[in-house]
DSSP file (Angstrom, degrees, kcal/mol; ACC not computed):
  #  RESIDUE AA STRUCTURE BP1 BP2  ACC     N-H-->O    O-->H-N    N-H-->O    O-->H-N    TCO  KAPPA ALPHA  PHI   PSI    X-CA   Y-CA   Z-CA
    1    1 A X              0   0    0      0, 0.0     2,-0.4     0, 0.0     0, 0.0   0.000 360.0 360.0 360.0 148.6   -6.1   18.6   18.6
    2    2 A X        -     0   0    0      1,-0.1     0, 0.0     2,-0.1     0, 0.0  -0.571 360.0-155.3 -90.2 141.6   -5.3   15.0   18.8
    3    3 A X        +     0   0    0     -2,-0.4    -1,-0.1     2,-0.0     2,-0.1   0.336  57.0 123.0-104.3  12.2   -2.1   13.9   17.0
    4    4 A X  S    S-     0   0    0      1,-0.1    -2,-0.1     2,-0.1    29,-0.0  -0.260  76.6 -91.0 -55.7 132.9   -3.5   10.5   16.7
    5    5 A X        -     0   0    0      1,-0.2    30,-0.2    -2,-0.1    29,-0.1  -0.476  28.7-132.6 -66.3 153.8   -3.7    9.0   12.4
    6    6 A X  S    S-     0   0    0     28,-2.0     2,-0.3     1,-0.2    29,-0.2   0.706  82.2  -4.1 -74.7 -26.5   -6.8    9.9   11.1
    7    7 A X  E     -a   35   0A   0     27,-1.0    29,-1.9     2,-0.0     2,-0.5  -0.944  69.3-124.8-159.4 157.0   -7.3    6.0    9.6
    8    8 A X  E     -a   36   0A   0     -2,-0.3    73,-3.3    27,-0.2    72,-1.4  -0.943  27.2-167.0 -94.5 117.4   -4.9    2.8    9.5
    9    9 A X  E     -ab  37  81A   0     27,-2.4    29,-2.0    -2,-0.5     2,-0.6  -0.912   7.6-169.1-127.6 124.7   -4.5    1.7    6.2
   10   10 A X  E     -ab  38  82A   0     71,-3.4    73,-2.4    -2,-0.4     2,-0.5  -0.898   8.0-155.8-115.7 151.7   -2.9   -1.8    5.4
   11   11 A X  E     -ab  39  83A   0     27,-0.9    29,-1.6    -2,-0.6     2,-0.4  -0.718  12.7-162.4-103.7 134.1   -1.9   -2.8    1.9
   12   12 A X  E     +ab  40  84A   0     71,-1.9    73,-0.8    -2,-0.5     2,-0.2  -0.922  19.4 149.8-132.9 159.7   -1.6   -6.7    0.8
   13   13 A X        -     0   0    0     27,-0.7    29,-0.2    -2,-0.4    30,-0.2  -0.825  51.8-110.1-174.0 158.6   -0.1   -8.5   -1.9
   14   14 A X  S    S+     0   0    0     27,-0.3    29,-2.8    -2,-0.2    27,-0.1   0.613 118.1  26.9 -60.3 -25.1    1.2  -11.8   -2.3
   15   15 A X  S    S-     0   0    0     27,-0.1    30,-0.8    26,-0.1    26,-0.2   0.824  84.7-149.1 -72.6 -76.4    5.1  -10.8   -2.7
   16   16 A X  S    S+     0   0    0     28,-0.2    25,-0.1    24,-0.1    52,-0.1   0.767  71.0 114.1  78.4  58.0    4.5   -7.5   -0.6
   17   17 A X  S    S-     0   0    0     31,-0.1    32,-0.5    50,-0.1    49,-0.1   0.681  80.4  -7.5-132.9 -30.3    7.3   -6.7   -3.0
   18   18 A X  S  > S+     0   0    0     30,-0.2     4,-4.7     3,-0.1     5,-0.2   0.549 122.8  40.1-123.1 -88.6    5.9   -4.0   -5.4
   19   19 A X  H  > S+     0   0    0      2,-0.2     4,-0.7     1,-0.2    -6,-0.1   0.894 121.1  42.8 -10.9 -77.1    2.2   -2.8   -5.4
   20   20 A X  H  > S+     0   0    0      2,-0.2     4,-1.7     1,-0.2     3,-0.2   0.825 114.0  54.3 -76.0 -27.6    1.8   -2.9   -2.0
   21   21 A X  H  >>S+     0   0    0      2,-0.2     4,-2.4     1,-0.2     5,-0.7   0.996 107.4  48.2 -35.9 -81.6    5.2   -1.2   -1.4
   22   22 A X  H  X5S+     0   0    0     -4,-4.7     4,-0.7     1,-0.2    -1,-0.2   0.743 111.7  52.5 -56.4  -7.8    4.6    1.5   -3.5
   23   23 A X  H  <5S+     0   0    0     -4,-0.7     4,-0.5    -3,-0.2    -2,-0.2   0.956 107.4  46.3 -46.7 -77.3    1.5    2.0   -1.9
   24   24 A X  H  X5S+     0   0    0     -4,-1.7     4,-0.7    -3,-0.3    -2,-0.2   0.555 116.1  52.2-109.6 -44.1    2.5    2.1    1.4
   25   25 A X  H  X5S+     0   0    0     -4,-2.4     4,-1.3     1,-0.2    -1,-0.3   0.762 110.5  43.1 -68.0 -34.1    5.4    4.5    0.1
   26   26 A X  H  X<S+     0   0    0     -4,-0.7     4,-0.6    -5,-0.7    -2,-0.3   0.656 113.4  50.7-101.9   8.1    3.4    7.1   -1.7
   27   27 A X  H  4 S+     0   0    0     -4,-0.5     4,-0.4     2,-0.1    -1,-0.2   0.612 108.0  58.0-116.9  22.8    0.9    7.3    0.9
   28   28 A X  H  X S+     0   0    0     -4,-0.7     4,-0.7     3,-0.1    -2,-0.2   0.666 112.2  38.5 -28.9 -65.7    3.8    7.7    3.4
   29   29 A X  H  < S+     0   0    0     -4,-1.3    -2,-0.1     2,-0.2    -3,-0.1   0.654 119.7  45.9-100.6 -14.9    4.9   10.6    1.8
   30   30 A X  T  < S+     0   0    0     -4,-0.6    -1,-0.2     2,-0.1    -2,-0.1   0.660 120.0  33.2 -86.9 -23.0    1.7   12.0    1.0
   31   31 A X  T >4 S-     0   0    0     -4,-0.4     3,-2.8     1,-0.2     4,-0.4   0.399  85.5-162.7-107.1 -10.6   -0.2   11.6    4.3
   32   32 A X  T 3<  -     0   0    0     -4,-0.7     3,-0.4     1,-0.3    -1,-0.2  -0.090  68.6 -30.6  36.3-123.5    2.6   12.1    6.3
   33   33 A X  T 3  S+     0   0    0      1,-0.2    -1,-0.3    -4,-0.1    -5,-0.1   0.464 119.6  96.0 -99.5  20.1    1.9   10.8   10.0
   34   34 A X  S <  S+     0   0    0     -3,-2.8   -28,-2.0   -29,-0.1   -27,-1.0   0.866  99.0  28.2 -66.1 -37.0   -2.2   12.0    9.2
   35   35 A X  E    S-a    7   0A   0     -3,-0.4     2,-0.4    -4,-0.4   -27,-0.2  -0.942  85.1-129.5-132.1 150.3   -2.5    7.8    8.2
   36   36 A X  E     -a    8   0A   0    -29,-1.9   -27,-2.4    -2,-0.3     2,-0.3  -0.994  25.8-145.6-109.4 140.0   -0.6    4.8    9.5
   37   37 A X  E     +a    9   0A   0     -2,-0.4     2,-0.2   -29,-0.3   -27,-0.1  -0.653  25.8 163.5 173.4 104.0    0.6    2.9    7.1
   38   38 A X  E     -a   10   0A   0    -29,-2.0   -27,-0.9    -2,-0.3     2,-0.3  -0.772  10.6-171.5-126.2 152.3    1.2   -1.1    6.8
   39   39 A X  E     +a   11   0A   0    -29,-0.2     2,-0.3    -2,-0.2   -27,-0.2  -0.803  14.2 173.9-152.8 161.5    1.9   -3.3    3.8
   40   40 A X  E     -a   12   0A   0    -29,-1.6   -27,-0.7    -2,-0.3    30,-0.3  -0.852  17.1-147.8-172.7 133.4    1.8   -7.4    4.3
   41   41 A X  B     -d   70   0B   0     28,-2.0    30,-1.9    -2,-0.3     3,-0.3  -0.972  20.2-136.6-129.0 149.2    2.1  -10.3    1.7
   42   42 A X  S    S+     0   0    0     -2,-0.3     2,-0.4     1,-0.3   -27,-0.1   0.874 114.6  19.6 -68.4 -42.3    0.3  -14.2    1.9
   43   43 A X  S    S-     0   0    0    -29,-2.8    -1,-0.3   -30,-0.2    25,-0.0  -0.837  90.2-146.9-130.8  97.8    4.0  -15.0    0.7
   44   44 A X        -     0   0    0     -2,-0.4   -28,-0.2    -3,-0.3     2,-0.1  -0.509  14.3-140.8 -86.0 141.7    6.4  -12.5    1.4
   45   45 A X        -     0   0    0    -30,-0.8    23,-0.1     2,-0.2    -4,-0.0  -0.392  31.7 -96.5 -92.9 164.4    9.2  -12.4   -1.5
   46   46 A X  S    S-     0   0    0     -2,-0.1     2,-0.2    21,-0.1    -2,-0.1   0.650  91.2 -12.3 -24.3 -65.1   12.8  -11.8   -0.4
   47   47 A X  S    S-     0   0    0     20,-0.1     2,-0.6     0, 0.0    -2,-0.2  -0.756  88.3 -74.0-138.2-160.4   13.3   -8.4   -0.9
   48   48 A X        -     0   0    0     -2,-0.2     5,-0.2    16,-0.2   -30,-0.2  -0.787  60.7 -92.1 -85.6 127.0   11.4   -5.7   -2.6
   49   49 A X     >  -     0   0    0     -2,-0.6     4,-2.1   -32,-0.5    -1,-0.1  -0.053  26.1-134.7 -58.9 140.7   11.5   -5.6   -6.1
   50   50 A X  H  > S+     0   0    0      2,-0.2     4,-4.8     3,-0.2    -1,-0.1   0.736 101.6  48.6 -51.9 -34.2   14.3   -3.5   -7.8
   51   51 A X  H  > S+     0   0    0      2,-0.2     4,-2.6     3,-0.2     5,-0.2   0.974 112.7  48.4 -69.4 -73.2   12.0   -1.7  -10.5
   52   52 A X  H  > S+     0   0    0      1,-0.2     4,-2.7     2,-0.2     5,-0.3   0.888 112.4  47.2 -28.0 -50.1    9.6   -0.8   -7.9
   53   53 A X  H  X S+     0   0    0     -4,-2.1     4,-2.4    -5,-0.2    -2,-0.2   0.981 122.6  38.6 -62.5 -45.1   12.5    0.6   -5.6
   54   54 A X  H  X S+     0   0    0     -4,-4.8     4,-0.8     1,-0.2    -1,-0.2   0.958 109.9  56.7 -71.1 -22.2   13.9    2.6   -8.9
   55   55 A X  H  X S+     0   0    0     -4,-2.6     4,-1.0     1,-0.2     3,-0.4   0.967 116.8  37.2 -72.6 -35.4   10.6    3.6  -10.4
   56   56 A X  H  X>S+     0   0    0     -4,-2.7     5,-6.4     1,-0.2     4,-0.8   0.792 105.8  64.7 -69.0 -26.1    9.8    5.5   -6.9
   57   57 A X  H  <5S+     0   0    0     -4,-2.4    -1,-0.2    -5,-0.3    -2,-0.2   0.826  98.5  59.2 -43.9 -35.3   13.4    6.6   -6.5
   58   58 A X  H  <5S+     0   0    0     -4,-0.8    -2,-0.2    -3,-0.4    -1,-0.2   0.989 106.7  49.7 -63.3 -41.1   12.7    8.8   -9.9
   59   59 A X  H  <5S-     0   0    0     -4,-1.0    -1,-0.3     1,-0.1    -2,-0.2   0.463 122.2-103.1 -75.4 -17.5   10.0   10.4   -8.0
   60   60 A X  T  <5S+     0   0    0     -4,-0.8     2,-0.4     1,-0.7    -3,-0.2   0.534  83.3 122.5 107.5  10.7   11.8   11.5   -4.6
   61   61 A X      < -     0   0    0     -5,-6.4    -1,-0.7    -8,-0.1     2,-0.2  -0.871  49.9-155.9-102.2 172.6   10.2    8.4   -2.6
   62   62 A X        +     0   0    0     -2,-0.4     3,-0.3    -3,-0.1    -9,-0.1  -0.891  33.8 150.6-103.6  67.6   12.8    6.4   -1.1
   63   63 A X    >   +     0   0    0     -2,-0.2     3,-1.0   -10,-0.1   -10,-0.1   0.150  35.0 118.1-104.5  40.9   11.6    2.7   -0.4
   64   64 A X  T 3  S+     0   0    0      1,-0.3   -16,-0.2   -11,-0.1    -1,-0.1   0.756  77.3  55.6 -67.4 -35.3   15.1    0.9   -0.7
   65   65 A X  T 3  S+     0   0    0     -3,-0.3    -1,-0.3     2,-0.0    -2,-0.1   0.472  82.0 113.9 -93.8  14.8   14.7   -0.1    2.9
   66   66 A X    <   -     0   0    0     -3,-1.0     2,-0.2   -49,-0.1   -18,-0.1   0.290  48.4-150.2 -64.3-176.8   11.5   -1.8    2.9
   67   67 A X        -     0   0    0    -20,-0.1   -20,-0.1   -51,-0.1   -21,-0.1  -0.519  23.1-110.0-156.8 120.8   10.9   -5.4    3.5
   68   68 A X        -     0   0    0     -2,-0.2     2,-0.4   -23,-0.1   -52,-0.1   0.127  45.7-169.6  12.7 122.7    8.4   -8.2    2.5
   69   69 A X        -     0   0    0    -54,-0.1   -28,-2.0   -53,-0.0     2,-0.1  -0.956  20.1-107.7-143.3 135.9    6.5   -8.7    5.6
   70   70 A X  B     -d   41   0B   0     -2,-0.4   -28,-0.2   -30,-0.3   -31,-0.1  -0.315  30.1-112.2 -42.1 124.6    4.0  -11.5    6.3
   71   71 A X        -     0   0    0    -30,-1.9     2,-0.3    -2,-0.1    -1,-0.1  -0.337  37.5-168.9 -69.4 142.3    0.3  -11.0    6.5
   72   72 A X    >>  -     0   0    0      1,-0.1     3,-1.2    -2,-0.0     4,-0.6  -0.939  40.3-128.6-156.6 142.7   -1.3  -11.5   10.3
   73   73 A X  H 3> S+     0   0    0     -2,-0.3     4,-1.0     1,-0.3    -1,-0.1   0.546 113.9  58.1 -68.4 -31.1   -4.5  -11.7   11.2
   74   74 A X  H 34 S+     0   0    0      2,-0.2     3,-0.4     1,-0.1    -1,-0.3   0.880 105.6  52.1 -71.0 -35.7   -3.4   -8.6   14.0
   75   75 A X  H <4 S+     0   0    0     -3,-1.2    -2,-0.2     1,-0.3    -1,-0.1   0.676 115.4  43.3 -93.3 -20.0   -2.2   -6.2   10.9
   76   76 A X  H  < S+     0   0    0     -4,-0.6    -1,-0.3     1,-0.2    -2,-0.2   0.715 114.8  45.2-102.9 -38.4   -5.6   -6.9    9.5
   77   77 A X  S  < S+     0   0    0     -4,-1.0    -2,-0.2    -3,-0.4    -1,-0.2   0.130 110.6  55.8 -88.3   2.0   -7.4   -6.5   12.8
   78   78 A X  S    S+     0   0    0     -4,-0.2     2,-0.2    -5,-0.0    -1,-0.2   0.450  95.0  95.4-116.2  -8.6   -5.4   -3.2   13.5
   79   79 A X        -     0   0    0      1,-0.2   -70,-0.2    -5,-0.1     3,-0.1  -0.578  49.5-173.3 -84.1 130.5   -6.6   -1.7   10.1
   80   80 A X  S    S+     0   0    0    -72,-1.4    18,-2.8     1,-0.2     2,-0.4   0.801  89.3  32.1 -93.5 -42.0   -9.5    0.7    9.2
   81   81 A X  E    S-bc   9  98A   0    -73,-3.3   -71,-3.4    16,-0.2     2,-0.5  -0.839  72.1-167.3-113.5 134.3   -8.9    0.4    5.6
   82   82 A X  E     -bc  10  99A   0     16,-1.5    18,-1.7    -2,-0.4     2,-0.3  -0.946   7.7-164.6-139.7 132.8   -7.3   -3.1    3.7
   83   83 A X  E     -bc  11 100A   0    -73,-2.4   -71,-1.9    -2,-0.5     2,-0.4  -0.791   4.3-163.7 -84.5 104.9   -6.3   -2.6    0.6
   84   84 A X  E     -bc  12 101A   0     16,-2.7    18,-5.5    -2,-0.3     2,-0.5  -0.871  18.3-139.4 -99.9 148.2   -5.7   -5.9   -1.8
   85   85 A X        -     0   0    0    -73,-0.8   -71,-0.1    -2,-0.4    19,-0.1  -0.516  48.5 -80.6-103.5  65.6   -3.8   -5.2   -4.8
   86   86 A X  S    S+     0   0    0     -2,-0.5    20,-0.1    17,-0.1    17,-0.1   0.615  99.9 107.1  59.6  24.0   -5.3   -7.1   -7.6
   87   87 A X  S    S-     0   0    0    -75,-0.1     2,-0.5    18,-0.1    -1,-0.1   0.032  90.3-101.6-129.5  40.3   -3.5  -10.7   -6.7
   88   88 A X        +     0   0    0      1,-0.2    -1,-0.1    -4,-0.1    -4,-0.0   0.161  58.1 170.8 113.1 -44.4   -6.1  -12.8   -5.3
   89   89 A X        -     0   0    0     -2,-0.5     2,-0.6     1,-0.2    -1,-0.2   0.237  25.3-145.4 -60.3 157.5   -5.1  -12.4   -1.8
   90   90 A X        +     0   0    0     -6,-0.0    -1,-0.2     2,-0.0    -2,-0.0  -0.753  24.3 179.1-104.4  75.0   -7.7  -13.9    1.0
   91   91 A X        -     0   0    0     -2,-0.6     2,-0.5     1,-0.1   -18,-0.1  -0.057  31.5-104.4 -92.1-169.9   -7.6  -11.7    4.0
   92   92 A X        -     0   0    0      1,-0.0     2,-0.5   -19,-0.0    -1,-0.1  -0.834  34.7-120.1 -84.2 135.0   -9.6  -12.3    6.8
   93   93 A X        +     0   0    0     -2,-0.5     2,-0.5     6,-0.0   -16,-0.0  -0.502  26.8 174.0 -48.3 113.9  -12.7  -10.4    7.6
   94   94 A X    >   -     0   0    0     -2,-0.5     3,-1.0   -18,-0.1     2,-0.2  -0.922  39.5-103.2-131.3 157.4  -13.7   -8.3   10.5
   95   95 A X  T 3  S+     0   0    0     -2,-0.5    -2,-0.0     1,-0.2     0, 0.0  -0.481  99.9  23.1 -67.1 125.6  -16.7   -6.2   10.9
   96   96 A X  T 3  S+     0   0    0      1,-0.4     2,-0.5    -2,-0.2    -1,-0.2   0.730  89.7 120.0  95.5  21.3  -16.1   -2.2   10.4
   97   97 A X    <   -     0   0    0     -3,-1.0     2,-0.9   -16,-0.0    -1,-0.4  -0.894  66.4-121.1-111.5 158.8  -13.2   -2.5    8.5
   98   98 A X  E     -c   81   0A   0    -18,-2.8   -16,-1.5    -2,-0.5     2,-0.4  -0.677  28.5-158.0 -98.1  91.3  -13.1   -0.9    4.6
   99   99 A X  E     +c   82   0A   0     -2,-0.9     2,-0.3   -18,-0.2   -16,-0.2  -0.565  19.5 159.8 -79.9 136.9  -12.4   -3.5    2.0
  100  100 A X  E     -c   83   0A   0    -18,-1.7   -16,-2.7    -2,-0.4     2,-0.4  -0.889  27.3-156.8-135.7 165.8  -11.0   -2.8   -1.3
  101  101 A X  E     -c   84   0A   0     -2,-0.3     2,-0.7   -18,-0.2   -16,-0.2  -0.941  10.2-156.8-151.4 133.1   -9.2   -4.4   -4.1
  102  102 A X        -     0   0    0    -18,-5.5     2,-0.9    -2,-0.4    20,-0.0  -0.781  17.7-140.9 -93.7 100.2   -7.1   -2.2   -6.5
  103  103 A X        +     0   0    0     -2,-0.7     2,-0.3   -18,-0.1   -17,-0.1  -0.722  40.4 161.6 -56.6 125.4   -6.8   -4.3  -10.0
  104  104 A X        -     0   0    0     -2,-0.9   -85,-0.1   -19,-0.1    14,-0.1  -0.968  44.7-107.2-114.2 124.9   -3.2   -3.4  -10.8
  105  105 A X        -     0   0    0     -2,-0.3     2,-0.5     1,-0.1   -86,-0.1  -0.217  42.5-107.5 -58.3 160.0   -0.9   -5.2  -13.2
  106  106 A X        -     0   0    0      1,-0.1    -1,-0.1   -20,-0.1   -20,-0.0  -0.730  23.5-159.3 -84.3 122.9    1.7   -7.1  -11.4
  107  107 A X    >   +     0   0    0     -2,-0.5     3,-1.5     2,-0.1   -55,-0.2   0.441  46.2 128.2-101.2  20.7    4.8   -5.5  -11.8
  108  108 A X  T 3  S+     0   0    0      1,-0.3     3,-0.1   -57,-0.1    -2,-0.1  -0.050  74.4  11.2 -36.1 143.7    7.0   -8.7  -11.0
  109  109 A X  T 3  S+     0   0    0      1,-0.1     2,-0.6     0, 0.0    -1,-0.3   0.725 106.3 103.0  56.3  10.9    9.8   -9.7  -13.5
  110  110 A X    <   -     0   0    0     -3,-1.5    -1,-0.1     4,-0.1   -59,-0.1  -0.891  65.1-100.0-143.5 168.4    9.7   -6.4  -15.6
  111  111 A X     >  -     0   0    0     -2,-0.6     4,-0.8     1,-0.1   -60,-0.0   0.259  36.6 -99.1 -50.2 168.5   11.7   -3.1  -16.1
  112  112 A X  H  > S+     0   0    0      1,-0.2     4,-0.7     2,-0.2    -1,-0.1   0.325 112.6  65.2 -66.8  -1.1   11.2    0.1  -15.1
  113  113 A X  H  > S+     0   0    0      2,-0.1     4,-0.5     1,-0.1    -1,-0.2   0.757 110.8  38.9-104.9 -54.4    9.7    1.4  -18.0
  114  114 A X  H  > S+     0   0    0      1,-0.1     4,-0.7     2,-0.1    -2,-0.2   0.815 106.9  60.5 -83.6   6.4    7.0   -0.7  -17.5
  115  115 A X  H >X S+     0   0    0     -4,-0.8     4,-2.4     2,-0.1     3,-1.5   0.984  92.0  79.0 -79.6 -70.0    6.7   -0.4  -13.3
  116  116 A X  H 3X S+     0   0    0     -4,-0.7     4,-1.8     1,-0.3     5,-0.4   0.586  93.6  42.3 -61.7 -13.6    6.1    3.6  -13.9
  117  117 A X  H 3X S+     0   0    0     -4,-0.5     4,-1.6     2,-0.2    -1,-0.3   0.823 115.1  44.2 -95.6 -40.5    2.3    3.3  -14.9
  118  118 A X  H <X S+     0   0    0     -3,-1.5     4,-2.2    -4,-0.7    -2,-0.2   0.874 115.7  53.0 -85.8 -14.1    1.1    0.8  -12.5
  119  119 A X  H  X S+     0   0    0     -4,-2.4     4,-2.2     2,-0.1    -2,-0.2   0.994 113.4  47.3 -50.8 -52.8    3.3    3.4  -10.2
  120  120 A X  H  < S+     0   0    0     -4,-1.8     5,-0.3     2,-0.2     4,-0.2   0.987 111.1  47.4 -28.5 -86.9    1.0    6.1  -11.8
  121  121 A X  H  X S+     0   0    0     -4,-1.6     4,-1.5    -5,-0.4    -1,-0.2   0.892 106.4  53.4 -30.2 -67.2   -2.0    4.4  -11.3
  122  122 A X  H  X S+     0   0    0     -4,-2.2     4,-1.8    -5,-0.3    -1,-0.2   0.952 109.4  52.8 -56.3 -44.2   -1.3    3.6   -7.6
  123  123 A X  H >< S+     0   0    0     -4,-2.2     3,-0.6     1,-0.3     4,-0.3   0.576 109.5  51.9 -57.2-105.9   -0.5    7.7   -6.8
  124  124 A X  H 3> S+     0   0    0      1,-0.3     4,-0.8     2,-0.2    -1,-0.3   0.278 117.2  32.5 -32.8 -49.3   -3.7    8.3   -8.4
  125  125 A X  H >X S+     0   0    0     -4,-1.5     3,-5.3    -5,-0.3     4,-1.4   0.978 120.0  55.1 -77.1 -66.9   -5.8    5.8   -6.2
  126  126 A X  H <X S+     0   0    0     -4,-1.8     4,-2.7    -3,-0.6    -2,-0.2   0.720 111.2  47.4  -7.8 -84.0   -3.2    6.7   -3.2
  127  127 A X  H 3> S+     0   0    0     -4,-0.3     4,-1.2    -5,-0.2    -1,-0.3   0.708 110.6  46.3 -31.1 -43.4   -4.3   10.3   -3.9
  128  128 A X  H <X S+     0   0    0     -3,-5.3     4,-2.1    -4,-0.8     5,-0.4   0.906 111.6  57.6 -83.4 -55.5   -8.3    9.6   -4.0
  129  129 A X  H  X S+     0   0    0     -4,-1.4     4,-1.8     1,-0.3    -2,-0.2   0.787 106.4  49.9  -6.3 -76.2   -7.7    7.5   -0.6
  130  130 A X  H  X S+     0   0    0     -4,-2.7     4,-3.6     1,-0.3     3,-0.4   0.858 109.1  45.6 -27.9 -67.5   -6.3   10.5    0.9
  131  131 A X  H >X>S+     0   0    0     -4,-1.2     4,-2.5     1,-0.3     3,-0.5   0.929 117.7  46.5 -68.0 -57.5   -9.0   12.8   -0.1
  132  132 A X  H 3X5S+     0   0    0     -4,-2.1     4,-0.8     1,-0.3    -1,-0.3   0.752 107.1  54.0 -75.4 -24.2  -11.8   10.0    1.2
  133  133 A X  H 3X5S+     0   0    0     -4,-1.8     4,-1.5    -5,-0.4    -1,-0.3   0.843 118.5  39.7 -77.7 -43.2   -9.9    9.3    4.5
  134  134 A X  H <X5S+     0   0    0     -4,-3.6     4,-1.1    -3,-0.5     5,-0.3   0.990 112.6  52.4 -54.5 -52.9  -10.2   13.6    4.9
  135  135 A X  H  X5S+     0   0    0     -4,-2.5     4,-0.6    -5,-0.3    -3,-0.2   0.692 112.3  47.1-105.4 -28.5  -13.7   13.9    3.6
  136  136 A X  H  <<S+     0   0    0     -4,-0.8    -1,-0.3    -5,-0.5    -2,-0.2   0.933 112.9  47.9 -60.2 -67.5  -14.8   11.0    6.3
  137  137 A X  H  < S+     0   0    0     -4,-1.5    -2,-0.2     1,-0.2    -3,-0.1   0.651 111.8  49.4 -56.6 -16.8  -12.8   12.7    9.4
  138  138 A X  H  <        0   0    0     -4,-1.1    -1,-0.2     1,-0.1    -3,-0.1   0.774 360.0 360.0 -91.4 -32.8  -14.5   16.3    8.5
  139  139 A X     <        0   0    0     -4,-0.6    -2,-0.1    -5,-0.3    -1,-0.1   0.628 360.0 360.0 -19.3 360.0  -18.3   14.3    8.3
């Protein structure tokens, strides 16, 4: 059997600071090395937002070490699935890739008590991903 990811998945947001972080963290930890795993911003913030980093912390993921990374037109072109996370972003197209866009609130500027539902939320889509990236590779 080939040890090769079953799909590429890259995650965008405008920051690349929260959303797509935690994205990119819980399907990390869920997919292990079965997907690989990118996340990208149009304007990559400074560091990764703190709430995000603590609300996943609660949970056992770790993404303290993350970084804001820049969108490229290769990360996009290296992707079977790109994900946008409800901000807007404009990626480029290419034929035979799977576009989606997750509405999510933006958890910029607020606390951890409100970062843990759109955290929720993303494990939940994270979680259907999974199952449709399987339920493709068995077809």
């Amino acid at each position: 059997m080939s040890s090769a990811p079953l799909a590429s998945v890259l995650f965008v947001c405008v920051h690349n600071a929260g959303r797509s972080q935690m994205a990119a963290g819980f399907l990390t930890h869920l997919a292990g090395d079965r997907v690989e795993v990118r996340s990208a911003g149009s304007t990559p913030g400074d560091r990764v937002n703190p709430a995000a980093v603590e609300a996943m912390e609660e949970i056992g993921i770790d993404i303290s070490a993350a970084e804001p990374k820049i969108l490229t037109t290769e990360a996009v072109q290296a992707s079977d699935y790109v994900i946008t996370m409800g901000c807007g972003d404009a990626c480029p197209v290419f034929p035979g890739k799977t576009y989606l866009d997750w509405a999510l609130e933006d958890p910029a500027g607020k606390g951890v008590d409100a970062v843990r539902p759109i955290r929720d939320e993303i494990k939940t889509r994270i979680e259907a991903l999974i199952a449709e990236i399987d339920a493709k590779r068995e077809a």
